[in-house]
C-alpha distance (Angstrom), angle and dihedral (degrees) to the residues before:
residue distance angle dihedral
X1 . . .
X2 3.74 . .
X3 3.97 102.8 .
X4 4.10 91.8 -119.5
X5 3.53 88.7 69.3
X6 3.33 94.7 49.4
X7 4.07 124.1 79.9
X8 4.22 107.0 -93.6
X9 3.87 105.6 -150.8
X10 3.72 106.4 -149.3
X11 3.86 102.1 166.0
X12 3.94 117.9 67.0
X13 3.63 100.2 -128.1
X14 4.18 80.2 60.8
X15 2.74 95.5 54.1
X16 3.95 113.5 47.7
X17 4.07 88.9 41.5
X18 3.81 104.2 152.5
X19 4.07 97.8 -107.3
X20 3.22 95.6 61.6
X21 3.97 110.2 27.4
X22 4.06 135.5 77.4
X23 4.00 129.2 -166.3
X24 3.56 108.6 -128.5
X25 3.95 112.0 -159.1
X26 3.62 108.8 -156.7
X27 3.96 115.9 -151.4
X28 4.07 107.1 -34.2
X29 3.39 89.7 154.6
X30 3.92 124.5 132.8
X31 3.81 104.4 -107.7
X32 3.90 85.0 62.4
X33 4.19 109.6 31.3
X34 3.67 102.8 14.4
X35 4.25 116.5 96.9
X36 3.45 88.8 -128.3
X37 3.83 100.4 45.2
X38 3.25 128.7 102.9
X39 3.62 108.6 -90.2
X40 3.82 94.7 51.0
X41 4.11 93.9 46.1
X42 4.53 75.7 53.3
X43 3.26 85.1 59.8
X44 3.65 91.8 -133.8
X45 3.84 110.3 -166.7
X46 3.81 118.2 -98.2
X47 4.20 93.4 11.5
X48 3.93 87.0 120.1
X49 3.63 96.6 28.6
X50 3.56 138.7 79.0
X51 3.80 98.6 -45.4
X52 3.34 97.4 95.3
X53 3.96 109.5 -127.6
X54 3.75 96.0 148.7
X55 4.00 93.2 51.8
X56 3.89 88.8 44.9
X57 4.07 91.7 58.3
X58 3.61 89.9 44.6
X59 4.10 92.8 46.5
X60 3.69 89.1 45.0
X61 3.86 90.3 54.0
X62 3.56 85.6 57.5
X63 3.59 104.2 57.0
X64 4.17 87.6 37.3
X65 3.84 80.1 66.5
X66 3.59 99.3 41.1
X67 3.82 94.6 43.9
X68 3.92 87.9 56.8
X69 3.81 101.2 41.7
X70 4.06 83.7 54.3
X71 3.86 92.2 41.7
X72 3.79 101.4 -111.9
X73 3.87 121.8 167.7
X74 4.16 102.1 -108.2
X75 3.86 112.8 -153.8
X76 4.14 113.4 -168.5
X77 3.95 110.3 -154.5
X78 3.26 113.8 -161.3
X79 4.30 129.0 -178.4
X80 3.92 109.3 -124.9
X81 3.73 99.2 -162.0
X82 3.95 110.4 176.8
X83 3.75 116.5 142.2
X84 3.64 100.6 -111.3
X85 4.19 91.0 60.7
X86 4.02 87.8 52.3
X87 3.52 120.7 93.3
X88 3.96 136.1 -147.6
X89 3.54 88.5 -101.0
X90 3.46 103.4 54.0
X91 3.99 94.1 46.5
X92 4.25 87.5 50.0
X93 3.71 88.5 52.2
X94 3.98 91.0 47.4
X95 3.95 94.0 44.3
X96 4.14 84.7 47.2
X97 3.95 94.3 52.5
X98 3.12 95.2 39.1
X99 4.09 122.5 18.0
X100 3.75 104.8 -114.7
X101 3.71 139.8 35.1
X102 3.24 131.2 -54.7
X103 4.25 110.5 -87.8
X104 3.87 124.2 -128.9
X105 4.00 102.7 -81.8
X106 3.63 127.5 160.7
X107 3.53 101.0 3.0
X108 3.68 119.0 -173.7
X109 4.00 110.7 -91.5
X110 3.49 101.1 10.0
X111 3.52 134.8 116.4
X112 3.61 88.7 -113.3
X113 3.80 95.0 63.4
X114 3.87 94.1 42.3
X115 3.37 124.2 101.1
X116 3.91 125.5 -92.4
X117 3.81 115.0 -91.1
X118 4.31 91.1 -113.9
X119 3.96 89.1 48.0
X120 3.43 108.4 50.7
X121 3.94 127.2 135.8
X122 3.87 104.4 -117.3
X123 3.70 122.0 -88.4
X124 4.64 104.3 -89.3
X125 3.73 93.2 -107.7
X126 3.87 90.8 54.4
X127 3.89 121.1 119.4
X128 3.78 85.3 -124.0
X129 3.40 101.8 45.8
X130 3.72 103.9 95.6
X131 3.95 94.9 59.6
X132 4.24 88.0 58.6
X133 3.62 129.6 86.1
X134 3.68 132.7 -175.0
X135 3.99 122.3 -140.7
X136 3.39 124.3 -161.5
X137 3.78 120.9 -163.7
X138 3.83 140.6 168.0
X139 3.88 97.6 -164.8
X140 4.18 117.8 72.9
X141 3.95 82.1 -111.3
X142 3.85 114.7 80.8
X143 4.01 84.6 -149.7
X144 3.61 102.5 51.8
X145 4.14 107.8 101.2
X146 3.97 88.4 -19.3
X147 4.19 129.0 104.2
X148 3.37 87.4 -124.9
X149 4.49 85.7 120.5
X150 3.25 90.1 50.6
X151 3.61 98.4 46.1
X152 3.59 91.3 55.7
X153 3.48 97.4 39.5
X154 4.57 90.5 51.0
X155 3.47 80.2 59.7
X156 3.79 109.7 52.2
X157 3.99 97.5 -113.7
X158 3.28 120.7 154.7
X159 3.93 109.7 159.9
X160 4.02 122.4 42.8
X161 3.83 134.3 -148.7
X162 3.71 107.7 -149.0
X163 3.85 132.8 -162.0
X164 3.48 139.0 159.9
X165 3.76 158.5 78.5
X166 3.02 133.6 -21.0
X167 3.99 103.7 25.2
X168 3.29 92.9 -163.8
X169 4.16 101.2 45.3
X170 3.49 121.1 19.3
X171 3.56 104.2 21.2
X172 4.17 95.4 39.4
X173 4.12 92.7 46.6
X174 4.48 82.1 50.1
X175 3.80 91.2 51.7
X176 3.83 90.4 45.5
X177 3.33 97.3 57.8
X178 4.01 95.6 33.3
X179 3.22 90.7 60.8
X180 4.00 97.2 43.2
X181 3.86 77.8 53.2
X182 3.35 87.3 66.2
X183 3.60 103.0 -100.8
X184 3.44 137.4 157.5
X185 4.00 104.5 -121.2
X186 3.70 134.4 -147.6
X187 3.64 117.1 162.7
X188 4.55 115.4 -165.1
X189 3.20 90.0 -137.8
X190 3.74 98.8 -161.1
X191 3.58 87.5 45.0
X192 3.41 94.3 70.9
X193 4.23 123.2 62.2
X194 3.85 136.2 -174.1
X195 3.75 133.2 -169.8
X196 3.32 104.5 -102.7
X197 4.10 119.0 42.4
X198 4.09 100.1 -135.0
X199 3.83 90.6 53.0
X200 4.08 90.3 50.4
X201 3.93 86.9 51.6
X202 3.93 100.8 42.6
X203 4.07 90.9 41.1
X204 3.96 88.7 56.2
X205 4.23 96.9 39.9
X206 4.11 78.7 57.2
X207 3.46 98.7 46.2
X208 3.64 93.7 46.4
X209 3.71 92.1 48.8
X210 3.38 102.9 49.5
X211 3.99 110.6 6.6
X212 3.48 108.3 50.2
X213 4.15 135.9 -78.4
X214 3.49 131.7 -29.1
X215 3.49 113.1 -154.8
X216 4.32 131.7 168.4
X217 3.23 112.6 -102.6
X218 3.68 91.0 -114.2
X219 3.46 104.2 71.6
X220 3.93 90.7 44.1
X221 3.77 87.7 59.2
X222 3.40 95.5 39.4
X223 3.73 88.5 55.1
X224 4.14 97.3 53.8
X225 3.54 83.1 40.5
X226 3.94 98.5 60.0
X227 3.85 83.7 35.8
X228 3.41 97.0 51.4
X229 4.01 91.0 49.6
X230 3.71 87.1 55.4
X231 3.66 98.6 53.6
């Protein structure tokens, strides 16, 4: 269908109604927000800083709960990062940034890789089980060599809310190609956290320019909330 005849959602709140939208969660897993995990034991600059990655969980949470009261599609990415899905390039880039090979991170199985305790998909025999799907990928993209597409598609979406870690990586390189997918955008912006602050800010000015909305996570819940009442 030529896209004239089809409806254009401008607004937001169009465009992330709950029939046609999914929250994509990009990466909470332990290895990279948990104080234990691996990035915070690296001491990675800015992980217990100003970034935010504590208030991103806990925003995320929120909108996991809002998105399932109001019967949105929830789709958990996760990073796979065993050493036989890397390639060269990756591990040159890694050695270049930072002077030695990439460490053991996210390895399939372990607790490490898992998902954090608040962001979990729901146990199989939950009621809300069938409407969540879990991606995994090996790229910073959670389309690249993944069903992720074709997930979405399956399941009549046509706009995505995405949060995540980090801003600037996984979750901007997902809303790139989301929205080259043709995709209706909206990024929670304080859902999502980096490790270093100016990166977090300059990834979300972009996104917003040029990629879709960025919205707090607040008013997204608050609108499946108020929808969800009125169902």
């Amino acid at each position: 269908m030529p896209v004239l005849d089809r409806p254009i959602w401008e607004r937001w709140e169009d465009q992330i109604a709950a029939g046609h939208s999914a929250l994509v969660l990009v990466d909470f897993q332990n290895d990279f927000v948990h104080r234990d995990g691996w990035v915070a034991t690296q001491q990675i600059p800015g992980f217990l800083g100003d970034t935010g990655i504590d208030l991103a969980v806990e925003r995320a949470a929120s909108l996991l709960a809002a998105a399932r009261a109001a019967g949105v599609l929830r789709v958990f990415v996760r990073m796979i990062g065993d050493e036989k899905y890397l390639s060269a390039s990756m591990h040159a880039l890694y050695a270049r940034n930072h002077g030695h090979r990439r460490p053991v991170c996210v390895q399939e199985g372990t607790w490490g890789a898992d998902f954090h305790t608040a962001l979990r998909p729901a146990d199989v025999d939950s009621a809300v089980a069938e409407r969540e799907i879990v991606i995994d990928k090996h790229r910073y993209s959670a389309f690249i060599g993944t069903r992720l597409d074709q997930v979405l598609r399956s399941n009549g979406v046509e706009a995505l809310v995405i949060c995540g870690v980090a801003t600037s990586g996984c979750v901007e390189s997902t809303i790139r190609d989301g929205f080259m997918l043709d995709y209706y955008v909206v990024t929670a912006g304080d859902a999502c956290a980096d490790y270093e602050e100016a990166r977090h800010r300059a990834t979300l000015s972009k996104m917003d320019l040029s990629f879709g909305y960025v919205q707090s996570s607040s008013d997204i819940v608050a609108l499946w909330t108020n929808r969800a009442a009125a169902a």
